[in-house]
N, C-alpha and C positions, 0 to 999 in steps of 0.2 A: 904133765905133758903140755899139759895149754898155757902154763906160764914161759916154758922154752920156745914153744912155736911164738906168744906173743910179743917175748922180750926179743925175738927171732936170732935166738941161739939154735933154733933148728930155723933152717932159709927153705921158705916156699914162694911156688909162684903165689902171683895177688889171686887167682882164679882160688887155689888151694888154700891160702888164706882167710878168703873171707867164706870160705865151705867151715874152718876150723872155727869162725868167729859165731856163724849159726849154730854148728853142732854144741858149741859150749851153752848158748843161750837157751836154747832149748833146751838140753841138760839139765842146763841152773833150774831153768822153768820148773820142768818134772820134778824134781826134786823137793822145790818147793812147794807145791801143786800137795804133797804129802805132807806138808805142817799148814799152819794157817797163812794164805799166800795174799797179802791185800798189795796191790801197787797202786801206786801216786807220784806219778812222776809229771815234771814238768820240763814241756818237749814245746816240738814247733807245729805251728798249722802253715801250710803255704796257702797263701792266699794270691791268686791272680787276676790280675784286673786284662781287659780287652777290649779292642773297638772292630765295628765290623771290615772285611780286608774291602774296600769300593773295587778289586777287580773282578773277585769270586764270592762263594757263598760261605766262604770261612773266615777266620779271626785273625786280627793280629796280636798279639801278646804287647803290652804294654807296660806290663811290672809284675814282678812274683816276689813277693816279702813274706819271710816269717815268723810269724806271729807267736805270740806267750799263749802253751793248751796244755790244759791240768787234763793229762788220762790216767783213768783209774779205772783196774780190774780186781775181780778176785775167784781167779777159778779155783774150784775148791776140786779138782780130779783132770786127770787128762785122758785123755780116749785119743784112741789111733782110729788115723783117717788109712781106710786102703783101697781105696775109689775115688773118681771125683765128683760120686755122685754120692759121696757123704753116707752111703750105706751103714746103718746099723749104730749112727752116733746117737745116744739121748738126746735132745734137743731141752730135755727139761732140766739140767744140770750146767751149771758154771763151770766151764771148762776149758780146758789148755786143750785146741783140738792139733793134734801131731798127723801128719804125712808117713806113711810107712815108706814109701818109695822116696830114693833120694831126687828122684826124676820128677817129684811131681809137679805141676805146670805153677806158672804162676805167683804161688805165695809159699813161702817155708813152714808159716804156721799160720795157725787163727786162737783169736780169744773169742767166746761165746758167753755174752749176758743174757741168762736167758730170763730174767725181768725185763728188764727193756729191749728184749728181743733186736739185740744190736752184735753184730757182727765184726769183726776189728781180723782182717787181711794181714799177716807181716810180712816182709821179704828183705833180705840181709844184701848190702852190697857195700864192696869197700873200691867200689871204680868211680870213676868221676862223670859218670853217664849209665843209665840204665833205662830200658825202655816199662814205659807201666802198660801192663796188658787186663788190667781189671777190670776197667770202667766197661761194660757191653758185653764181657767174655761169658764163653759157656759155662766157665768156674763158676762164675760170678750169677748166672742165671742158676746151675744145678745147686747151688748153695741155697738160693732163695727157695728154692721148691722143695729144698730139703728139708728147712728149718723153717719157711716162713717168716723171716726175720723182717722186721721192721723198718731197719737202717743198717747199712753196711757203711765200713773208712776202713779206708786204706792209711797202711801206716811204714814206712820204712826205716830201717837200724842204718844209717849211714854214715859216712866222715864228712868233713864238714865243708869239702871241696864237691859234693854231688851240686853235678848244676839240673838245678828244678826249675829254671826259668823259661818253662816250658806247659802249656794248658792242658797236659795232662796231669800235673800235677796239683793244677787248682784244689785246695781245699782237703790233699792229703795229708797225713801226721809223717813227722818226721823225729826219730829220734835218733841225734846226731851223737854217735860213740863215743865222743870226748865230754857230754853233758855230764858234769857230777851228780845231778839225780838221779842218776840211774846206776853208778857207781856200786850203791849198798844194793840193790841187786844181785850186777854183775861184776865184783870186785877188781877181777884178772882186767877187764877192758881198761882200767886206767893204765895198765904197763901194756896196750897194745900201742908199737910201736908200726907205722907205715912208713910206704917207700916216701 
């Protein structure tokens, strides 16, 4: 089915689209989540530079470049999230943590190190604009109180027209669809064709 929708011999909107492009990834995730799952992939960091704005007490954006960032996971189990207050996840287990609600705010999924007690946010978008609601959110605080996590990054699956030249994207991961290392992952993405 997801090689039709992606070769888009079945036509959907871009909204239903990029719903089918999550749903697969996650999938794959699970999936592998149940043999030995090690990723290593090499992706982007946006890095943004700024100077203070001299009318007000905010920034101007000056440059957003992305940078070469080797992430690597390996959750060895996935547990479903069905709150957003992270109820009932082990916290001591490397894991693929999943949303049971398709509505859940925020992020589509998260990867949990729980040695380095590091947190990795992801959210799928195949538009050329998206807002990030991480950095300060209640997610993002009932996450930390959940798990105590050390360090949280944000990371997003996007195409390679997402404009990040924007300072809420300073210093998120970015891993652009069309990147061949991630390919042996996710195979079907190299036949996903967009508008």
């Amino acid at each position: 089915m997801y090689r039709s929708i992606f070769t888009r011999s079945i036509n959907l909107t871009s909204d239903a689209l990029g719903r089918c492009v999550e749903k697969y990834i996650v999938e794959t995730l699970q999936r592998a989540t149940q043999t030995t799952l090690a990723l290593n992939w090499t992706i982007s960091k946006i890095l943004c530079t700024s100077k203070p704005d001299p009318k007000n007490s905010k920034y101007i954006l000056v440059d957003a470049k992305p940078t070469a960032y080797t992430f690597q996971a390996r959750p060895t189990t996935t547990q479903f999230i069905n709150d957003t207050l992270f109820t009932g996840v082990n916290w001591n287990l490397d894991s693929l943590l999943v949303p049971t609600s398709p509505n859940f705010p925020i992020a589509d999924w998260f990867f949990w190190d729980s040695k380095g007690k590091l947190l990795t946010a992801c959210q799928v978008t195949i538009g050329k604009s998206h807002k990030n609601k991480w950095n300060g959110s209640t997610l993002q605080k009932s996450a930390k109180s959940a798990s105590n996590y050390l360090q949280d990054q944000f990371m997003w699956f996007a195409t390679d027209d997402l404009k990040y030249a924007d300072m809420q994207f300073n210093e998120q991961l970015i891993v652009f669809i069309n990147n061949t290392s991630i390919h042996n992952s996710f195979p079907l993405l190299a036949q996903l064709i967009l508008d």
